[in-house]
C-alpha positions as CSV (number, residue, x, y, z in Angstrom):
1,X,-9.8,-4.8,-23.9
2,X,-6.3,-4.4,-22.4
3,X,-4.7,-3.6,-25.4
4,X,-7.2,-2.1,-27.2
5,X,-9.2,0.4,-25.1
6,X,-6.1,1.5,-22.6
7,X,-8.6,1.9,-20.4
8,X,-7.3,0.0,-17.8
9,X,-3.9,0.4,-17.8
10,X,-4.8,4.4,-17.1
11,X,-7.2,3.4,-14.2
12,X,-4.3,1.1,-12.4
13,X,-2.1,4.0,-13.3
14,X,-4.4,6.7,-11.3
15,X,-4.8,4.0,-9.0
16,X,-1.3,4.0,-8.3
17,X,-0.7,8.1,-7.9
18,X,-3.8,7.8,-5.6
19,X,-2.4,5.3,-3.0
20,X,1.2,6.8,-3.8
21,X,2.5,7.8,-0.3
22,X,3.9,5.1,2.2
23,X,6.1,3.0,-0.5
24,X,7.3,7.0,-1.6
25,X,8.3,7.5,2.2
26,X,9.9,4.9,2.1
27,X,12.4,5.6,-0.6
28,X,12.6,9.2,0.3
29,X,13.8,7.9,3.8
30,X,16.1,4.9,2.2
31,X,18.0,7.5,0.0
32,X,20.0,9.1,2.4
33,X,23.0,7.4,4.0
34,X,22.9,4.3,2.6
35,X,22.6,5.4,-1.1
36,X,24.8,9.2,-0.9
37,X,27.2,7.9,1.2
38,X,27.4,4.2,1.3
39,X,26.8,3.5,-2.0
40,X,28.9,6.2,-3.4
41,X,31.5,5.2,-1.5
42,X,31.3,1.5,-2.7
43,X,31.5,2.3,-6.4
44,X,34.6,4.4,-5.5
45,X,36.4,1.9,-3.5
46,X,35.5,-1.6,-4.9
47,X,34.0,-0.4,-8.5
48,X,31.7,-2.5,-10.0
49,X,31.7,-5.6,-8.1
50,X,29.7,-3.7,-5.0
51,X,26.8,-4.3,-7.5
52,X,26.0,-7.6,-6.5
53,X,26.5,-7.0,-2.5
54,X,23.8,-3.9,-3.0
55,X,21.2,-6.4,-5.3
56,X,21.1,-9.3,-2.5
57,X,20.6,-7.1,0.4
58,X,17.4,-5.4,-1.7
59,X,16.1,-9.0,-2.6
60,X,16.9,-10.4,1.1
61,X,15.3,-7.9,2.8
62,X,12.1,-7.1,0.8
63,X,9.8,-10.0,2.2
64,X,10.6,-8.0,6.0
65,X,9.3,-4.8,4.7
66,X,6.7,-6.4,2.1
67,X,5.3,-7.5,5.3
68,X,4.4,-4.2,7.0
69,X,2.5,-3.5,4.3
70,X,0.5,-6.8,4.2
71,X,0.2,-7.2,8.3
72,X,-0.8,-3.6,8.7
73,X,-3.8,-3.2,5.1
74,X,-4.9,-6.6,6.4
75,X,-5.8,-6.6,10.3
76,X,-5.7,-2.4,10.3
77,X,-3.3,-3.0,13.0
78,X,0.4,-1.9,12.7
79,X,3.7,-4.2,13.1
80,X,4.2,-2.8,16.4
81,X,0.8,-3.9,17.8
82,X,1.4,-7.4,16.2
83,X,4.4,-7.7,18.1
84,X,2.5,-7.0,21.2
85,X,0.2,-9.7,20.3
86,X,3.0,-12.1,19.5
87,X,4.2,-11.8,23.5
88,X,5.6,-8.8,25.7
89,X,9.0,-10.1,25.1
90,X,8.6,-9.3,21.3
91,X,7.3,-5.4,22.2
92,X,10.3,-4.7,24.6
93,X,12.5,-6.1,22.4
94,X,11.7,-3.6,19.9
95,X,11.0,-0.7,22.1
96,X,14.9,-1.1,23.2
97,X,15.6,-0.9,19.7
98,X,13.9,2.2,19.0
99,X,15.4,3.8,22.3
100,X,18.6,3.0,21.0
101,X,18.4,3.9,18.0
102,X,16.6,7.4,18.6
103,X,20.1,8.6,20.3
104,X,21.8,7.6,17.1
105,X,20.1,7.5,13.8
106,X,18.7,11.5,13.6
107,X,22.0,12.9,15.2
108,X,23.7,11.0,12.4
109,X,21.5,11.7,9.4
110,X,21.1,15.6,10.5
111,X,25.0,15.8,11.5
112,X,25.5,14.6,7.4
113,X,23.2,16.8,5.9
114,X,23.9,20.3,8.0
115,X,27.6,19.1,6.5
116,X,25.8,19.1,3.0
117,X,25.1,22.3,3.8
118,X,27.4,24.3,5.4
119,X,29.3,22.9,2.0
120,X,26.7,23.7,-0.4
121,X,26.3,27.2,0.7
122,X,29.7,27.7,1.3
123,X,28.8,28.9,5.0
124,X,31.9,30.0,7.3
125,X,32.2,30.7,10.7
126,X,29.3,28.5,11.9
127,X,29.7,25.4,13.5
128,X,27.9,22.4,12.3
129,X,26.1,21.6,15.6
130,X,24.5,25.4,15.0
131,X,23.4,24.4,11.2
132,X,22.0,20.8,12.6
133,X,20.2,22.8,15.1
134,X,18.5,25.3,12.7
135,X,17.4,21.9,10.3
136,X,16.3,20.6,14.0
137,X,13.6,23.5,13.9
138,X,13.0,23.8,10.5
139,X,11.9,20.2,9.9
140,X,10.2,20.3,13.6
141,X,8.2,23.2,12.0
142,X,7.2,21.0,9.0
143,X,6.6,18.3,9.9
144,X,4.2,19.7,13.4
145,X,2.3,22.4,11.0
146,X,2.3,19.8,8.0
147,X,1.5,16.8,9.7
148,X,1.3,13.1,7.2
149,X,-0.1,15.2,4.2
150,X,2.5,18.1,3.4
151,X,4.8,15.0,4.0
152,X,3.6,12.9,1.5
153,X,2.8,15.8,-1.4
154,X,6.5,17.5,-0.4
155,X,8.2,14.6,-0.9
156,X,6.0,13.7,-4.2
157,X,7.9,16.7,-5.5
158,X,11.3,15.8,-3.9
159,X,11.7,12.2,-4.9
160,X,10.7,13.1,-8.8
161,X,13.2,15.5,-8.7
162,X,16.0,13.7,-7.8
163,X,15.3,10.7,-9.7
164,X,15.4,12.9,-12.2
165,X,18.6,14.8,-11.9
166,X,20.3,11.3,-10.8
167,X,18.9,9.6,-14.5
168,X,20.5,12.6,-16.0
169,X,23.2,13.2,-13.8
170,X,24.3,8.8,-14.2
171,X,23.7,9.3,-17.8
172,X,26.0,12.0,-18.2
173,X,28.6,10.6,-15.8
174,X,28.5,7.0,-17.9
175,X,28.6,9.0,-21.4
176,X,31.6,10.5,-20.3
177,X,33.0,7.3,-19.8
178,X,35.2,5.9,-16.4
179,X,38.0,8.0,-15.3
180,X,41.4,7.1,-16.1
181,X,43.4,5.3,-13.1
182,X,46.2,6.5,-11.6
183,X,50.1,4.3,-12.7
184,X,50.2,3.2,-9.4
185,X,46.7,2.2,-8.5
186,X,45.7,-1.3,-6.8
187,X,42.6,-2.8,-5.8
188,X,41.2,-2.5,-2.7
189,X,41.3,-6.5,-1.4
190,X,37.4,-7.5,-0.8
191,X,38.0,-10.2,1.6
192,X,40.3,-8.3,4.1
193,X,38.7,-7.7,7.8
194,X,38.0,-3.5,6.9
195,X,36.8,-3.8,3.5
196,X,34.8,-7.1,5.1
197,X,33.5,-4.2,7.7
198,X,32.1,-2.2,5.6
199,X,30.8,-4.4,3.0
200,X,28.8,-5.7,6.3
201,X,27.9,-1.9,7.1
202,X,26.5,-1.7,3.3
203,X,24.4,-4.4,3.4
204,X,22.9,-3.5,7.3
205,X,22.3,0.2,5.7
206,X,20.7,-1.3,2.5
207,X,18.3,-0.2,1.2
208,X,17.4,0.5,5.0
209,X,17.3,-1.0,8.6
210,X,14.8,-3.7,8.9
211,X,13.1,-2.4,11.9
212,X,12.0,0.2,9.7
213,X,9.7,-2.0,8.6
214,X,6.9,-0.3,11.2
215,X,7.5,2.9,9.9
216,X,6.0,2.0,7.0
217,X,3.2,0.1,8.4
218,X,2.5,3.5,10.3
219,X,2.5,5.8,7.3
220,X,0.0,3.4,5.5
221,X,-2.4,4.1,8.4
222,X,-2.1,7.8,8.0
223,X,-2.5,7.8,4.5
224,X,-5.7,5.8,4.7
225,X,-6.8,8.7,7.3
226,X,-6.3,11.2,5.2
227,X,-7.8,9.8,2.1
228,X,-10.4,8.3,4.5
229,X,-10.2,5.0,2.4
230,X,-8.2,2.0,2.6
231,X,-6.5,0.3,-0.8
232,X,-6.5,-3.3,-1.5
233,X,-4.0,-5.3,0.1
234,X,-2.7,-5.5,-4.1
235,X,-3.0,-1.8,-4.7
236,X,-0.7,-1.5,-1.3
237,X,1.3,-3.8,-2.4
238,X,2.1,-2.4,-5.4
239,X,2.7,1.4,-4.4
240,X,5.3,-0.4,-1.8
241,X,6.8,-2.4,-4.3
242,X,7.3,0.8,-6.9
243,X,8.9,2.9,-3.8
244,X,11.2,-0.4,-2.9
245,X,12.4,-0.4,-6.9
246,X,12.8,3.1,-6.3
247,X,15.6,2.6,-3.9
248,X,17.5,-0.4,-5.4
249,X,18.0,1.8,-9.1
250,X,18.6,4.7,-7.1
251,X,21.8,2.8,-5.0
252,X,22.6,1.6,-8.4
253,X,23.1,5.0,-9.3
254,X,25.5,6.2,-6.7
255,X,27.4,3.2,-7.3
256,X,27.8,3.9,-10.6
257,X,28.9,7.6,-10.1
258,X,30.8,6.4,-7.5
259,X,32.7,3.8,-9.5
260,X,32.8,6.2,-12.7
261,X,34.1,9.2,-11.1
262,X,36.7,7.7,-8.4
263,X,37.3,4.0,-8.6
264,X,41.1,3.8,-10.1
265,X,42.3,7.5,-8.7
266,X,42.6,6.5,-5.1
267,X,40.9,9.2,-3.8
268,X,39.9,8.4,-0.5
269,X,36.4,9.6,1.1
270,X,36.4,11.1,4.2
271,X,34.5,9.8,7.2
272,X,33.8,13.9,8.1
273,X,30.5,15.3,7.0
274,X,31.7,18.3,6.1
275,X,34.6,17.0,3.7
276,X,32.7,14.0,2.3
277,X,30.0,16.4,1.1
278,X,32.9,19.0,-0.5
279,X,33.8,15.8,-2.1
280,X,31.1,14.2,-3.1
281,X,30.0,17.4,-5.2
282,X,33.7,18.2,-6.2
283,X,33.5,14.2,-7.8
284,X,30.8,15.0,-10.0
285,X,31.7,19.0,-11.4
286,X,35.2,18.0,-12.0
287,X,33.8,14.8,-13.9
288,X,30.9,16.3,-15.8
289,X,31.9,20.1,-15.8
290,X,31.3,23.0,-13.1
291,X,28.1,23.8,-15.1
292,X,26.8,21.2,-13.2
293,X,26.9,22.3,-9.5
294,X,24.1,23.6,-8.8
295,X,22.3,20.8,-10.5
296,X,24.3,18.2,-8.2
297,X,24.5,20.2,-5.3
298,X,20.5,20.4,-5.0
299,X,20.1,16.9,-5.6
300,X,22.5,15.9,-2.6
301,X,21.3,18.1,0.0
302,X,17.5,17.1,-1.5
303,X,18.6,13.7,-0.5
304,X,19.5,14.0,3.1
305,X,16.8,16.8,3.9
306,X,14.1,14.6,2.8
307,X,15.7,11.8,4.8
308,X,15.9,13.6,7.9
309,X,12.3,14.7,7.6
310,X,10.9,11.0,7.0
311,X,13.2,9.5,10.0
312,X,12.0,12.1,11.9
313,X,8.5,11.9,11.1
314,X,8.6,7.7,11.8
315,X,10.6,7.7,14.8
316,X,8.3,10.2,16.6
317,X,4.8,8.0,15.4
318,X,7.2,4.5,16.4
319,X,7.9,6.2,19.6
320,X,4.3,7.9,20.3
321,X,2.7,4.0,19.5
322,X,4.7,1.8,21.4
323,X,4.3,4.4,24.6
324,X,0.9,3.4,23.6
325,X,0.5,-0.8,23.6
326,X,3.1,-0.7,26.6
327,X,0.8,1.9,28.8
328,X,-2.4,1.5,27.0
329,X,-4.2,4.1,29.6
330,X,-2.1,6.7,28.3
331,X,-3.1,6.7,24.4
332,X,-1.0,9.3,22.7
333,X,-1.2,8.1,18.9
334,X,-3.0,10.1,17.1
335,X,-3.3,13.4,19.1
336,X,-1.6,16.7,17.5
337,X,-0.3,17.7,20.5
338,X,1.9,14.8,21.7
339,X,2.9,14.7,18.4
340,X,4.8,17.7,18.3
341,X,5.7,17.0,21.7
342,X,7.4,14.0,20.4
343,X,9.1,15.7,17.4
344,X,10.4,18.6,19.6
345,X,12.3,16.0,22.1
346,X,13.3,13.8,19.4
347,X,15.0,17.2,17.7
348,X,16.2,18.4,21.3
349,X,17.7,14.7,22.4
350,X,20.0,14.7,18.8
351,X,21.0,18.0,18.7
352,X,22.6,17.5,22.6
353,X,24.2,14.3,21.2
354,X,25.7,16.2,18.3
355,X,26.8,19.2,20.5
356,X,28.4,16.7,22.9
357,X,29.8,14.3,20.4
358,X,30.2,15.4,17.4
359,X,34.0,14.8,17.2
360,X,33.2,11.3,18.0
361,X,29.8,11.0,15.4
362,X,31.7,8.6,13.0
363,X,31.7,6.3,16.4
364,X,28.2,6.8,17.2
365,X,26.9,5.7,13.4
366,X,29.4,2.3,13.6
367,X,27.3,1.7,16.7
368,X,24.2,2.1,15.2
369,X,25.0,0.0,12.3
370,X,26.5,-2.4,14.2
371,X,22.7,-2.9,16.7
372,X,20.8,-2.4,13.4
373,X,22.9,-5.2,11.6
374,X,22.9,-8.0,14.3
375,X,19.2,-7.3,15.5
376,X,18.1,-7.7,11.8
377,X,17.3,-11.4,10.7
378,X,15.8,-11.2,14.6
379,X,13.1,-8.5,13.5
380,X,13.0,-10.3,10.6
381,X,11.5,-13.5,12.2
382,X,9.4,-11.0,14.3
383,X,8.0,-9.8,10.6
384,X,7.2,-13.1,9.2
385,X,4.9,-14.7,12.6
386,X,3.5,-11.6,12.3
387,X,2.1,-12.5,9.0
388,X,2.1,-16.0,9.7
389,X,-0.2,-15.5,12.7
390,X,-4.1,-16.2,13.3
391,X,-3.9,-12.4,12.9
392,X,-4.2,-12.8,8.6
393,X,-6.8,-14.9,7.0
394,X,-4.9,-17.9,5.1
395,X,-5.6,-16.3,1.6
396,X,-3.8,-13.3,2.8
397,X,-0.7,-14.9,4.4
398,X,2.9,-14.7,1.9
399,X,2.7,-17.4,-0.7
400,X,5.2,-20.3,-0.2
401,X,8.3,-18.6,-2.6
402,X,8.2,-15.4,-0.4
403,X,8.3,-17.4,2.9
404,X,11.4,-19.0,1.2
405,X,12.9,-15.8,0.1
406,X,12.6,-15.1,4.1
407,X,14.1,-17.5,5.6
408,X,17.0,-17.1,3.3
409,X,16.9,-14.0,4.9
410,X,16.9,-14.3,7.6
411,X,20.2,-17.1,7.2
412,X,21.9,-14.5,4.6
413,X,21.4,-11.8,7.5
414,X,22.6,-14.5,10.5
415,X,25.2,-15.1,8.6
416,X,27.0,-11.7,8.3
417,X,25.8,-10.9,12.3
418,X,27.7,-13.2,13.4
419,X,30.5,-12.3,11.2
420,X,30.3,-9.2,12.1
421,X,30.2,-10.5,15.9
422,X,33.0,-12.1,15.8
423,X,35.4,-9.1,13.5
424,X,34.5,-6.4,16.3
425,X,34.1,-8.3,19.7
426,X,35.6,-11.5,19.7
């Protein structure tokens, strides 16, 4: 009847677009620094080889997110809540997380795409802090007017695009072949203590951090709001799982540009916003013709704007929910109004920490990768006695090959934290 009728591969297929939202959040919100810059930059400096670095951080660090999705369509509770459950200890571990990375993470993503910008549009005479602020209240607007559901449908549009224009812009970029290296060009070493650095910065940004996890555990409950029906844990499941394979092609992609365009010419990316993005474009026109600016150019800034507006979204429901289990008299979750409260001081606290270190941003992100990288095989475990918990029935619980896949994890992630430990303190 499978074969014959098609009738059920079209209903899973509807199924799918139905339940589409929280695994498509996900990738919108993955495909920003990690993929444009990161990625990019990869292929450029270490061609090829950056392949395998970018596969084993998507296979490692699936079973953590995989597990938002399970915890939250199975108890209707959210990671966050399960921590609580787990102990205090496990709540205020991650509330110190989110506090720290609130101060970091926007101001970073916003500082790189007002760059974008400023770039794209070839804007003079404006400082970047002033661009970053006007994306501040743009997105704010959004995303308090729009709420969960212009979110999802917006991005819908946005993600489809650039998939798109990447397929076509890779495919163009790979028909034209590699560029031609330079007489006096060497490889970069691998195994020396900067390119060590940022292969551990790759990995920690790849496809996202883990304590991203609950974001997506919170966007599943808004979705099932507004459809006002929950999926099956396997329908959830598999709209994650086709936003996850989403995000590993897509830093395939960059890599691939990356490599195609720049690996061999040493050219050099710059760690300022506003260069990097005059390069990034100026890599792919000079490559595949100046016909294709505009084409490139949208697809760019499409990727950081609709990064900005998912981190945003998350961090303010992450920060509105833990206020929540940690004062549970207060009960702001949920309410319109101290939700766009939330969202306005989220877009007021970053915009001060661009205006008042901005020359120092590049700083501020190592930081942030550096907490996001060594707190990761720790949220991690969080993740997995979540699932493992009396919480979620047996049935429900990750069958024995994913709990493997974790704990190799969560020892592939120890690994490199304490690595990375001992490169930048000890």
């Amino acid at each position: 009847m499978f074969i014959l009728g098609g009738k059920y591969p079209m209903t899973a297929f509807k199924t799918l677009l139905k339940n589409l939202g929280p695994g498509l959040l996900f990738a919108s919100m993955a495909i920003g620094t990690s993929h444009l810059v990161l990625s990019t930059k990869a292929g450029a400096q270490y061609g090829w080889i950056m392949a395998v670095p970018i596969i084993l951080a998507n296979i490692f660090k699936y079973p953590f997110f995989e597990f938002g999705v399970r915890y939250t369509n199975v108890t209707d509770k959210t990671l966050i809540e399960g921590y609580r459950n787990r102990g205090k200890g496990y709540l205020w571990f991650y509330a110190f997380i989110t506090l720290f990375t609130t101060f970091t993470i926007l101001a970073a993503l916003y500082t790189v795409t007002a760059g974008l910008f400023i770039n794209l549009f070839k804007v003079q005479g404006i400082e970047l802090s002033y661009i970053a602020l006007a994306l501040f209240v743009l997105i704010s607007v959004l995303l308090i007017v729009g709420r969960y559901r212009f979110l999802e449908v917006s991005l819908k549009f946005v993600v489809t695009i650039l998939f798109a224009a990447l397929i076509i812009t890779t495919v163009l970029v790979v028909y034209k072949g590699q560029v031609s290296a330079v007489s006096d060009f060497t490889p970069t070493p691998i195994f020396e203590n900067a390119s060590i650095l940022f292969l551990i910065s790759l990995m920690g940004w790849m496809p996202t951090t883990v304590e991203a996890s609950s974001w997506v555990s919170l966007w599943s409950i808004e979705k099932w709001k507004t459809q006002q029906q929950k999926p099956s844990l396997k329908e959830s499941l598999h709209e994650f799982n086709v936003g996850y394979f989403i995000t590993a092609i897509l830093a395939l992609f960059f890599l691939t540009i990356g490599w195609f365009t720049l690996y061999g010419t040493n050219t050099e990316l710059s760690g300022n916003s506003v260069i990097f993005a005059d390069q990034v474009v100026q890599l792919f026109t000079t490559h595949i013709g100046s016909w294709a600016y505009l084409f490139i150019a949208i697809s760019a800034f499409a990727t950081m704007f609709s990064t900005c507006m998912t981190a945003h979204d998350a961090v303010s429901r992450v920060s509105l929910d833990i206020i929540d289990l940690l004062s549970p008299k207060i009960q702001l979750s949920g309410k319109k109004t101290f939700f766009a409260l939330a969202v306005l001081i989220l877009a007021a606290i970053n915009y001060v920490v661009i205006a008042a270190f901005s020359a120092n941003m590049g700083k501020l992100v190592a930081l942030a990768t550096f907490v996001s990288f060594v707190v990761a095989p720790i949220i991690g475990y969080m993740n997995l006695k979540n699932v493992m918990s009396e919480d979620v029935p047996p049935n429900d619980r990750p069958k024995p090959w994913l709990r493997i896949l974790t704990y190799m994890g969560i020892v592939f992630l120890s690994f490199f934290s304490l690595y990375y430990l001992y490169l930048e303190v000890l």
